[in-house]
C-alpha positions, -999 to +999 in steps of 0.1 A: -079-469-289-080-459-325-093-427-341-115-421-374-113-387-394-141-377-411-151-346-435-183-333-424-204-306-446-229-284-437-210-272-401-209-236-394-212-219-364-207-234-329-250-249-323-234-274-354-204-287-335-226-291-302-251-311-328-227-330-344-209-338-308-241-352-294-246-368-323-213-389-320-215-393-288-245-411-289-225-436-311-215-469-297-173-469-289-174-431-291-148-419-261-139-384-280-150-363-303-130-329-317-146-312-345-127-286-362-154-266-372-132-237-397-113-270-418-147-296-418-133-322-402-139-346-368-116-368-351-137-396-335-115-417-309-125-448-299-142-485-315-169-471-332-175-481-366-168-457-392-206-463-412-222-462-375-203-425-375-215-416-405-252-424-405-257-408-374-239-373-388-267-383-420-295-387-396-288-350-382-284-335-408-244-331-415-233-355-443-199-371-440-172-391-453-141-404-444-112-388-445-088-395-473-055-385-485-056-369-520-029-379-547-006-351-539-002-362-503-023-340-488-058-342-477-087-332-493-120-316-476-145-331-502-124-364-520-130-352-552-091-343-563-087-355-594 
């Protein structure tokens, strides 16, 4: 089993994680889901493919991105460090 991080924007109170839980969920190859709802991120275990994730996050309203590592080594919320 592999796991995808993603940034997630527009999250902030606890009705968002439950949405953006079901929304997962409802993915194909989705067996977890932990949002960290105060840093922005999700961890999605499982096959599920990583634009699947994203356009269902789009569809309800939470737009996302896949986590990256910044230059300095550590990671960035929105992947704009330049």
């Amino acid at each position: 089993m592999s796991s995808i991080e993603l940034n997630v924007r527009e999250m902030s109170c606890s009705s968002c994680v439950k949405h953006v839980t079901e929304a997962l969920t409802a993915v194909a190859g989705v067996n977890a889901v932990d949002v960290d709802l105060d840093g922005g991120r999700v961890k999605v275990s499982g096959q599920a493919d990583s634009q699947a994730l994203i356009s269902a996050l789009d569809a309800a309203g939470y737009p996302a991105a896949i986590a990256s590592a910044a230059h300095d080594g550590h990671t960035t919320c929105c992947g704009g460090c330049h």
